[in-house]
ROPARO-764242 format. One record per residue (C-alpha): residue in three letters; x, y, z. Coordinates in steps of 0.05 Angstrom, whole numbers. Example, Ala and Ser with C-alpha at 12.3 -4.5 7.8 and 13.67 -1.06 7.14 Angstrom:
<pts>
(pt ala,(246,-90,156))
(pt ser,(273,-21,143))
</pts>
This chain:
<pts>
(pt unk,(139,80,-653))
(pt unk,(151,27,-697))
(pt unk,(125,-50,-677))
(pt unk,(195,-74,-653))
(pt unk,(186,-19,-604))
(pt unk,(124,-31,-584))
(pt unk,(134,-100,-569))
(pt unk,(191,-81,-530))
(pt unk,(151,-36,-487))
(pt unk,(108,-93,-479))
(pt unk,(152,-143,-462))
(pt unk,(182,-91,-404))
(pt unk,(110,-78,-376))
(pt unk,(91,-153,-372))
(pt unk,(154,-162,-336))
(pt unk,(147,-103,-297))
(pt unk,(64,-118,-276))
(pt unk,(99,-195,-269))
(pt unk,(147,-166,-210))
(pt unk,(95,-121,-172))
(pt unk,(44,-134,-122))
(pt unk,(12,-74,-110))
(pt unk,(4,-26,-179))
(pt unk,(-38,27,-183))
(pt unk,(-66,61,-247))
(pt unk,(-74,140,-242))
(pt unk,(-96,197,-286))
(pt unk,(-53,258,-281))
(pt unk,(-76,294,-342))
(pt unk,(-68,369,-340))
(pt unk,(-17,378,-289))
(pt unk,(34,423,-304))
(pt unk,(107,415,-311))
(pt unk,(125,435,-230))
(pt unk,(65,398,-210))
(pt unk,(83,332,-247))
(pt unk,(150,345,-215))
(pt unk,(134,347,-142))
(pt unk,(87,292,-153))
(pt unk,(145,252,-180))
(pt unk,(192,280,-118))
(pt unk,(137,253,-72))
(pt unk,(131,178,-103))
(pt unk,(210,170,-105))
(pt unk,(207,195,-26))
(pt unk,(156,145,-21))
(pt unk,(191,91,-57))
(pt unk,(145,85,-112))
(pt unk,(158,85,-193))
(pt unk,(114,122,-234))
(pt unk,(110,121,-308))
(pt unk,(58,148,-352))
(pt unk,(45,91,-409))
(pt unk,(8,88,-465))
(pt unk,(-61,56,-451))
(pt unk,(-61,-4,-513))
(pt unk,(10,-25,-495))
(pt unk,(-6,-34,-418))
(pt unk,(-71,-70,-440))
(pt unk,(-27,-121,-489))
(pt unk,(10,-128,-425))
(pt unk,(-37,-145,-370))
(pt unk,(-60,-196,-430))
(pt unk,(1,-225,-428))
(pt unk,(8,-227,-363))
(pt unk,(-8,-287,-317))
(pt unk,(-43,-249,-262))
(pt unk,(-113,-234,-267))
(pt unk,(-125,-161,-274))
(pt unk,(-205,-166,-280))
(pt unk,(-238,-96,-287))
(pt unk,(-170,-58,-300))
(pt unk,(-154,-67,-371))
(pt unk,(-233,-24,-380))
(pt unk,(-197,34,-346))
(pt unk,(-143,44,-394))
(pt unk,(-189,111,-428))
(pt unk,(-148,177,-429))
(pt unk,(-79,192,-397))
(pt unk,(-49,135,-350))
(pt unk,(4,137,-305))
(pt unk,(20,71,-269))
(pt unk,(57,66,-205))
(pt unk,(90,6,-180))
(pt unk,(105,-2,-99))
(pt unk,(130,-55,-53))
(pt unk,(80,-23,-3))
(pt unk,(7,-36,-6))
(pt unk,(-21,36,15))
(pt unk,(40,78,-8))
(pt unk,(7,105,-75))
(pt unk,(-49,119,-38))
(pt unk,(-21,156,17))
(pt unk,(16,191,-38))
(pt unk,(-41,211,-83))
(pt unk,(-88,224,-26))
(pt unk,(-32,273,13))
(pt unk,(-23,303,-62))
(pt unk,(-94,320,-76))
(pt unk,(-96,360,-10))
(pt unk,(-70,422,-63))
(pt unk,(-84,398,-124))
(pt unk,(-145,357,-156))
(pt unk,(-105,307,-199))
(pt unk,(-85,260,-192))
(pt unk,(-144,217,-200))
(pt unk,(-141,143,-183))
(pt unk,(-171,95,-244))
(pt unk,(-162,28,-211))
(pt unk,(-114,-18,-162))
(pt unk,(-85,-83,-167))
(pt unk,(-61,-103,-98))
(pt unk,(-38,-165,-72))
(pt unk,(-88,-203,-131))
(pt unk,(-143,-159,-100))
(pt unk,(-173,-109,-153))
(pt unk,(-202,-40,-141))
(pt unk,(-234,2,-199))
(pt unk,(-257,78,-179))
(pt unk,(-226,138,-151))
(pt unk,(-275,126,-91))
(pt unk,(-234,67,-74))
(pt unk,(-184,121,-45))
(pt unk,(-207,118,22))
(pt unk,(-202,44,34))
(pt unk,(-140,39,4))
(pt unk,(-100,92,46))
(pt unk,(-137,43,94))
(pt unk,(-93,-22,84))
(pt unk,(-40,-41,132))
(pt unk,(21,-56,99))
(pt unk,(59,-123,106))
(pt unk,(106,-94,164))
(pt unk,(45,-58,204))
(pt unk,(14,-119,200))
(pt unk,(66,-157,232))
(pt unk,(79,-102,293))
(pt unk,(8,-108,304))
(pt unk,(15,-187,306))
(pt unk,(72,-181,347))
(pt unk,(35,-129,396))
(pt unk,(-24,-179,397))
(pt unk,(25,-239,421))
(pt unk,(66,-191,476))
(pt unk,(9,-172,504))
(pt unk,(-17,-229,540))
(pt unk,(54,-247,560))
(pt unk,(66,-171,594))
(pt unk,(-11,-176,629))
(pt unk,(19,-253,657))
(pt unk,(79,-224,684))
(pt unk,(52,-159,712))
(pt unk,(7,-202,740))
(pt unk,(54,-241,785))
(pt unk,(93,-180,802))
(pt unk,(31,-153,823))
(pt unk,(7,-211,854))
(pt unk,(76,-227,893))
(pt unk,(75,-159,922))
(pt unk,(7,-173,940))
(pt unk,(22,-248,974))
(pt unk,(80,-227,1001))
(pt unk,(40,-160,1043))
(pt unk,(-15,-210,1062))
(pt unk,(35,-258,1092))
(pt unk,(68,-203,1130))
(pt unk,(13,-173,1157))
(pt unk,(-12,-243,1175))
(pt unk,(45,-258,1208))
(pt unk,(45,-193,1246))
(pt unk,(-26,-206,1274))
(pt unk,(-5,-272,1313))
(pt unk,(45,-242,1352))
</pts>
């Protein structure tokens, strides 16, 4: 690869890392050829790109890069594949459902939302995140609910009023 090509590369990952919120670093070393494939399958289902890059180049570009990847650039030892998503959790539901029959791939680190996570025991808690849009439904839960409990509440309560005032009325006669 010459250096105009590697500069190249570069320039495409910073802008790449520059346009993503949520990237995740992986290691799928030693998967075969239908593996790989199926795990590729699965991310596009998932809408996520995945792209195995070589580990100096991704390091020059988180440098140049104006986010702060902290711990992530000391991760960059052996095969890397890095997967972009607009959804927080989507790699890891990915990875996490893929490992069920198979033991790669392995999770190096996580940049999501400016929040870093280095380890593949950070699996769990990030299969764990709500995405933007669950967030929101659960927001949106949150505020209908007191409104529904108010209004059942007077229906309720009418039917309630209402049977008292009949009854009461039925008494003085």
């Amino acid at each position: 690869m010459t250096r105009e090509e590697k500069s190249k590369v570069i320039e495409d990952l910073t802008a790449q890392l520059a346009d993503s919120t949520n990237i995740y670093l992986a290691d799928i070393a030693g998967l075969d050829a239908g593996t790989t494939t199926r795990l590729r399958r699965a991310c596009f289902k998932a809408g996520i790109r995945l792209a195995v890059v070589k580990n100096t180049l991704l390091a020059k570009a988180m440098e140049a890069s104006e986010k702060d990847f902290g711990e992530l650039p000391s991760v960059l030892k052996g095969n890397t594949s890095i997967m972009f998503s607009e959804t927080g959790n989507a790699p890891a539901k990915v990875i996490k459902e893929f490992r069920k029959k198979s033991e790669k791939p392995l999770l190096k680190g996580a940049f999501i939302e400016e929040a870093i996570y280095v380890g593949d025991n950070q699996l769990d808690a990030l299969v764990d995140i709500k995405s933007r849009e669950e967030l929101i439904g659960d927001i949106v839960g949150l505020l209908q609910s007191p409104a529904k409990n108010v209004i059942s509440a007077l229906k309720s309560g009418g039917s309630t009023i209402a049977g008292l005032v009949k009854t009461l009325s039925e008494r003085e006669e």
